[in-house]
Wavefront OBJ file of the C-alpha trace (Angstrom):
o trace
v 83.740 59.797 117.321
v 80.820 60.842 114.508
v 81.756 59.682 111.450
v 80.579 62.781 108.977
v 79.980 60.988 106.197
v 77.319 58.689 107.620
v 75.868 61.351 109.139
v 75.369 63.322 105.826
v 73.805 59.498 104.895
v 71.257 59.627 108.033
v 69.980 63.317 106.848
v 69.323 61.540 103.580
v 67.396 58.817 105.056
v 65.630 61.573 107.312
v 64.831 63.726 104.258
v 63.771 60.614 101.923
v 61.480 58.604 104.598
v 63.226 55.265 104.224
v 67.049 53.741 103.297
v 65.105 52.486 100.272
v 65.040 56.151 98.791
v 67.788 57.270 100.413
v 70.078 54.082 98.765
v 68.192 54.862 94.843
v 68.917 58.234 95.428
v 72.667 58.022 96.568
v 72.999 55.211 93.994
v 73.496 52.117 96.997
v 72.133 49.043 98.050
v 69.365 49.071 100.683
v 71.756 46.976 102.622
v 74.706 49.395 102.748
v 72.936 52.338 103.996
v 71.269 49.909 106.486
v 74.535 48.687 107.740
v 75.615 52.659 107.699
v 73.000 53.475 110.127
v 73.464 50.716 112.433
v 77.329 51.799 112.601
v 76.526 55.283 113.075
v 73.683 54.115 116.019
v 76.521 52.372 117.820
v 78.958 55.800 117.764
v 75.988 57.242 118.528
v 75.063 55.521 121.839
v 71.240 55.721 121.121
v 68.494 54.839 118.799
v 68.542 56.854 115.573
v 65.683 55.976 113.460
v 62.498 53.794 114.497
v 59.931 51.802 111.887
v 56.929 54.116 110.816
v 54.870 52.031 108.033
v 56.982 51.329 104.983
v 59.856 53.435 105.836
v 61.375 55.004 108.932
v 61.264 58.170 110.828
v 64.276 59.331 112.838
v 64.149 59.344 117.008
v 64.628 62.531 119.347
v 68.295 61.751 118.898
v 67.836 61.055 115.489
v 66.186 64.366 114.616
v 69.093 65.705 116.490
v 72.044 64.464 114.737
v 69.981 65.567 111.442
v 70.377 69.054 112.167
v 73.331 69.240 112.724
v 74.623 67.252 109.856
v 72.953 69.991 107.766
v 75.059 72.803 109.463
v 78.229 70.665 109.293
v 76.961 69.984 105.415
v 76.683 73.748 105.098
v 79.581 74.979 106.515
v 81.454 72.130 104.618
v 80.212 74.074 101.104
v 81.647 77.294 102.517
v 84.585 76.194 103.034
v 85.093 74.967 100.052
v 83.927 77.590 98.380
v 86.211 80.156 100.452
v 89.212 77.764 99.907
v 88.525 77.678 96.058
v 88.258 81.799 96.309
v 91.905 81.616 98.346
v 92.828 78.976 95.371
v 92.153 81.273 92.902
v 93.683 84.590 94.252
v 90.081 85.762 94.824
v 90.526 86.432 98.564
v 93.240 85.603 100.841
v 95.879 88.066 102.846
v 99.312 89.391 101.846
v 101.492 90.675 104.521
v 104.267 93.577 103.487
v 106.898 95.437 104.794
v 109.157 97.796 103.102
v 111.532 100.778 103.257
v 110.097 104.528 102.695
v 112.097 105.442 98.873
v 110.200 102.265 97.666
v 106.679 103.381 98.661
v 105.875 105.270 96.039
v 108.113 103.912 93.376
v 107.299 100.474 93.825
v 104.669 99.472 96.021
v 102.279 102.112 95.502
v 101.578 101.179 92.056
v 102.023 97.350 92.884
v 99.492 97.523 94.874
v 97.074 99.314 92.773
v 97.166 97.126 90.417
v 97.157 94.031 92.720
v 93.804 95.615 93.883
v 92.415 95.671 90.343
v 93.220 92.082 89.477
v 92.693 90.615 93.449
v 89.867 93.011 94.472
v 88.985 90.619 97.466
v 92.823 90.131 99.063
v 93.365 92.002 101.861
v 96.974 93.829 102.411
v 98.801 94.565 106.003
v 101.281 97.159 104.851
v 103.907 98.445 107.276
v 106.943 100.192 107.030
v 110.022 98.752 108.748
v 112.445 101.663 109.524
v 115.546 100.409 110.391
v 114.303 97.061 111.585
v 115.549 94.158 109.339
v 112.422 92.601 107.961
v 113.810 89.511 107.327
v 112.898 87.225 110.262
v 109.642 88.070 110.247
v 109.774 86.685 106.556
v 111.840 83.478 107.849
v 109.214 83.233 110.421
v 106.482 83.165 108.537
v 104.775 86.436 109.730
v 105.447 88.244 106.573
v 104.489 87.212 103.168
v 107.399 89.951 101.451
v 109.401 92.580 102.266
v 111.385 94.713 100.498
v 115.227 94.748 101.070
v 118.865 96.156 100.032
v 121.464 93.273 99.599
v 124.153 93.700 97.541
v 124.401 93.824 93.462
v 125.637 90.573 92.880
v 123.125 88.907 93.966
v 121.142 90.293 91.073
v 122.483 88.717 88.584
v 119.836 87.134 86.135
v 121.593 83.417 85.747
v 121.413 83.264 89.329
v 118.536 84.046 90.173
v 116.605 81.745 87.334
v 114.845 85.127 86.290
v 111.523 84.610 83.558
v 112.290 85.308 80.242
v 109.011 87.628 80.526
v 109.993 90.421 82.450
v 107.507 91.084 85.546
v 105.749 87.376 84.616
v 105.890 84.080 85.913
v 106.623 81.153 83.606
v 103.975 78.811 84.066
v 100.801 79.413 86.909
v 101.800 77.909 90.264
v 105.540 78.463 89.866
v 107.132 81.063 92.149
v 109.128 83.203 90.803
v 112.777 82.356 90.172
v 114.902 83.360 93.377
v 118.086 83.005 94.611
v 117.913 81.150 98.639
v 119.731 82.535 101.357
v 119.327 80.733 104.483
v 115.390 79.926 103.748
v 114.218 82.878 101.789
v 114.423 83.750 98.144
v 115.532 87.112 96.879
v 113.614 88.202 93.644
v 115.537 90.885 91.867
v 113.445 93.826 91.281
v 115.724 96.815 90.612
v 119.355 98.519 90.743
v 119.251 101.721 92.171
v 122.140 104.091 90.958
v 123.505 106.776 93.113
v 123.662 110.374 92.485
v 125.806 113.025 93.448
v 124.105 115.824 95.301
v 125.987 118.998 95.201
v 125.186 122.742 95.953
v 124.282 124.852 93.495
v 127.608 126.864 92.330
v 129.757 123.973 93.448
v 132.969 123.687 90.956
v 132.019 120.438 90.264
v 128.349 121.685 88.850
v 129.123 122.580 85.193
v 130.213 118.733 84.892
v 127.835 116.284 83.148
v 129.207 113.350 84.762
v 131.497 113.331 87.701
v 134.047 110.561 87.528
v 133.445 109.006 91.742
v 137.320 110.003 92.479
v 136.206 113.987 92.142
v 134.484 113.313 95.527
v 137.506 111.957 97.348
v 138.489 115.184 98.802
v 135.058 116.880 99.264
v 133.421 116.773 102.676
v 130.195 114.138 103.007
v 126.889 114.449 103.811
v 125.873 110.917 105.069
v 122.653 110.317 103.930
v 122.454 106.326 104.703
v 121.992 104.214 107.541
v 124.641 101.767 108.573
v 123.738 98.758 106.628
v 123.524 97.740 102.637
v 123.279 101.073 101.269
v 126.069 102.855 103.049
v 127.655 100.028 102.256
v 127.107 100.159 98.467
v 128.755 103.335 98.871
v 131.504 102.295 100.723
v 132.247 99.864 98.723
v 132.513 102.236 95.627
v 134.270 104.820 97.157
v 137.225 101.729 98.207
v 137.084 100.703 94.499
v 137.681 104.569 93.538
v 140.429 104.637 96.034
v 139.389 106.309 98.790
v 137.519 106.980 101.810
v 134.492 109.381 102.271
v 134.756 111.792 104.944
v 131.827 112.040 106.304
v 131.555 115.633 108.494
v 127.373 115.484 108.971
v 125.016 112.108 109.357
v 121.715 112.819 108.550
v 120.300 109.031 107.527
v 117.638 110.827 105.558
v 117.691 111.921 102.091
v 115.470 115.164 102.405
v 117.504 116.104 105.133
v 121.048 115.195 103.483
v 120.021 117.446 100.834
v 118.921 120.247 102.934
v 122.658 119.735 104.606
v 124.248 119.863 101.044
v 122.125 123.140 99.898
v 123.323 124.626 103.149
v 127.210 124.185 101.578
v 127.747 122.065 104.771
v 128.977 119.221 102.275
v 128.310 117.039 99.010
v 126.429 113.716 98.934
v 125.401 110.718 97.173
v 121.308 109.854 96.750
v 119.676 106.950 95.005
v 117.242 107.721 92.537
v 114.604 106.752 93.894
v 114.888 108.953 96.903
v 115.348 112.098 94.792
v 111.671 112.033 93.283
v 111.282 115.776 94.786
v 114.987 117.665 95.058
v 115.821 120.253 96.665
v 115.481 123.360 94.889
v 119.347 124.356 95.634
v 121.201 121.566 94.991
v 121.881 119.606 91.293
v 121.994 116.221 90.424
v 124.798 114.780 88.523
v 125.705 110.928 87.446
v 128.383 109.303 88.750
v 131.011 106.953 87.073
v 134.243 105.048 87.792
v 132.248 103.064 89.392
v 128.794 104.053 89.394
v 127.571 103.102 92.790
v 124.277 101.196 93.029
v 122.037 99.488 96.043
v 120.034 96.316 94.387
v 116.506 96.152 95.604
v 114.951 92.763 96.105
v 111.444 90.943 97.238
v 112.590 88.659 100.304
v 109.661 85.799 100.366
v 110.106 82.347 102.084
v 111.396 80.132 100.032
v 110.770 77.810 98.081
v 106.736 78.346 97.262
v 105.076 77.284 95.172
v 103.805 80.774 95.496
v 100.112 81.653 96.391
v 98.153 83.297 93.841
v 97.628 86.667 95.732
v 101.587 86.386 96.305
v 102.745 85.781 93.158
v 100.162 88.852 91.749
v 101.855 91.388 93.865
v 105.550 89.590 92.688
v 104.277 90.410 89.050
v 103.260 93.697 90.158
v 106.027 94.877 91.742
v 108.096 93.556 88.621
v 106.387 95.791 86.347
v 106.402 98.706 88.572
v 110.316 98.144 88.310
v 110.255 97.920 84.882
v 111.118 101.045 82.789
l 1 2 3 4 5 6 7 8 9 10 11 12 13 14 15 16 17 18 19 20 21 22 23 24 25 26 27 28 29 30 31 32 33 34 35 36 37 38 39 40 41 42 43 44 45 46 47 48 49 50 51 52 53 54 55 56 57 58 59 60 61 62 63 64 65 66 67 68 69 70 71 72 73 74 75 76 77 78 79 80 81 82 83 84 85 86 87 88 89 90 91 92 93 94 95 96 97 98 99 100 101 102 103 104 105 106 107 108 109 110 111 112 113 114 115 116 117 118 119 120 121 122 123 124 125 126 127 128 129 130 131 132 133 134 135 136 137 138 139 140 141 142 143 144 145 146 147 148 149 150 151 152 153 154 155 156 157 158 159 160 161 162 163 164 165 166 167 168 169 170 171 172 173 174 175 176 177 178 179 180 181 182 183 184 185 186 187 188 189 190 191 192 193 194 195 196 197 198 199 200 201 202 203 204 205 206 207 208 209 210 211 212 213 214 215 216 217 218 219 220 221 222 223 224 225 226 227 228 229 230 231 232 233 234 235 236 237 238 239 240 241 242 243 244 245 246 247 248 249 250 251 252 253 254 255 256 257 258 259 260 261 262 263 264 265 266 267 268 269 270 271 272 273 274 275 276 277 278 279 280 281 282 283 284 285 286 287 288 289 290 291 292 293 294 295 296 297 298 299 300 301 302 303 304 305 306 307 308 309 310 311 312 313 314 315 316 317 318 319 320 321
């Protein structure tokens, strides 16, 4: 095989007219670069340079190997170059999936600003549905995706969170995280419930509804089976009962349609009820206030890339009141 680097050494010798120049210019003995050739003549199979006068002039096959050690030497110093660019968060590709309430909450603005600092990073944004996003996160065929696990993991001690909200502690680390079977969850939010009730519902003129006021209402479900209906479940056991759920709609525009219909009451996070329907009210919930945590899933453990770790910050921030 070609050794590269002695066939950068023969384009020198090429482009100075003798190993003389070509060894004071490189800053070798005449000797080296002469032995250099001669190993690079016997990979090569074939005469590379040939006397002419004082110095030397390079064969057919000589000439040959020149070129192209000038493309190789070219496309070398652009790939350096592009690898310092992906270094430095200047270009480079994030993959992300997440859930619809987030969109505009979170990512929307995460990603505007990632576009102002990382103008040259591409983004392949797709939203998952029901799907669970997480093995194509294991996998390696998502950078991040947004997901619902339950509160405790949250908790700031265990999850190593900065002291800075939204910030890294020093450049290169990842952000703190705690692992679950090869991905780390970054905390980015709790998302209280709501209660969603029709407008003139007895309940209405309260401030705050204490959870257990629910217990004999009928439900609206407005979740699908996973994390967040079982944030509410889990609530509604602690409150002492069990919802009963007479319509599923697994969409919160719909759910509230359903509720200003007087088919039944239900519970919304806050972050789906950015537009409410017109006949229904909102009220807080207590006794226990029921809450889906919202985390960044990102194989573990980095370090981080710089285009990553931007959109972590980001979506931090955006989380941030």
């Amino acid at each position: 095989m070609l050794d590269m680097r002695r066939m950068q050494l023969l384009r020198a010798v090429v482009t100075s007219g003798s190993v003389t120049a070509a060894a004071r210019n490189l800053g070798y003995t005449p000797s080296a670069v002469s032995q250099q050739m001669a190993t690079l003549e016997k990979e090569a199979g074939i005469t590379l340079l040939e006397r002419s006068g004082r110095g030397v002039r390079p064969t057919d096959a000589g000439r040959l190997l020149t070129e192209y050690a000038a493309l190789i030497g070219r496309q070398v110093a652009e790939a350096e170059t592009a690898l310092a660019d992906l270094r430095a968060g200047r270009t480079g590709r994030v993959v992300v999936r997440y859930f619809a309430t987030v969109g505009a909450t979170l990512v929307a603005p995460a990603l505007a600003e990632l576009r102002r600092e990382h103008p040259g990073v591409q983004v392949d944004l797709r939203l998952t549905g029901s799907d669970d996003p997480l093995p194509e996160v294991r996998e390696g065929r998502a950078d991040v995706a947004l997901v619902v696990r339950p509160k405790e993991l949250g908790r700031s001690e265990e999850l190593g969170r900065p002291k800075e909200p939204g910030r890294s502690e020093e450049p290169g680390r990842p952000l703190g995280g705690l692992f679950v079977d090869g991905v780390r969850f970054v905390h980015l939010l709790d998302d209280t419930y709501r209660a969603v009730l029709p407008r003139g519902h007895r309940l209405a003129t309260k401030r705050v509804l204490e959870l257990s006021d629910l217990a004999e209402e009928p439900w609206v479900g407005s979740e699908w089976p996973g994390p967040c209906l079982d944030a509410i479940l889990t609530a509604c056991g602690a409150a002492g009962f069990s919802p009963d759920f007479v319509v599923e709609s697994e969409d919160y525009a719909t759910a509230q349609g359903f509720v200003a219909a007087g088919l039944g009451i239900s519970l919304v996070p806050v972050t789906g009820l950015a537009g409410h329907h017109p006949a229904v009210v909102i009220r807080k919930i207590r006794n226990p206030e029921p809450v889906r945590a919202i985390y960044a899933a990102v194989r573990g453990p980095g370090p981080d890339p710089i285009a990553l770790r931007g959109l972590l910050d980001a979506l931090r921030r955006a989380a941030t009141p």
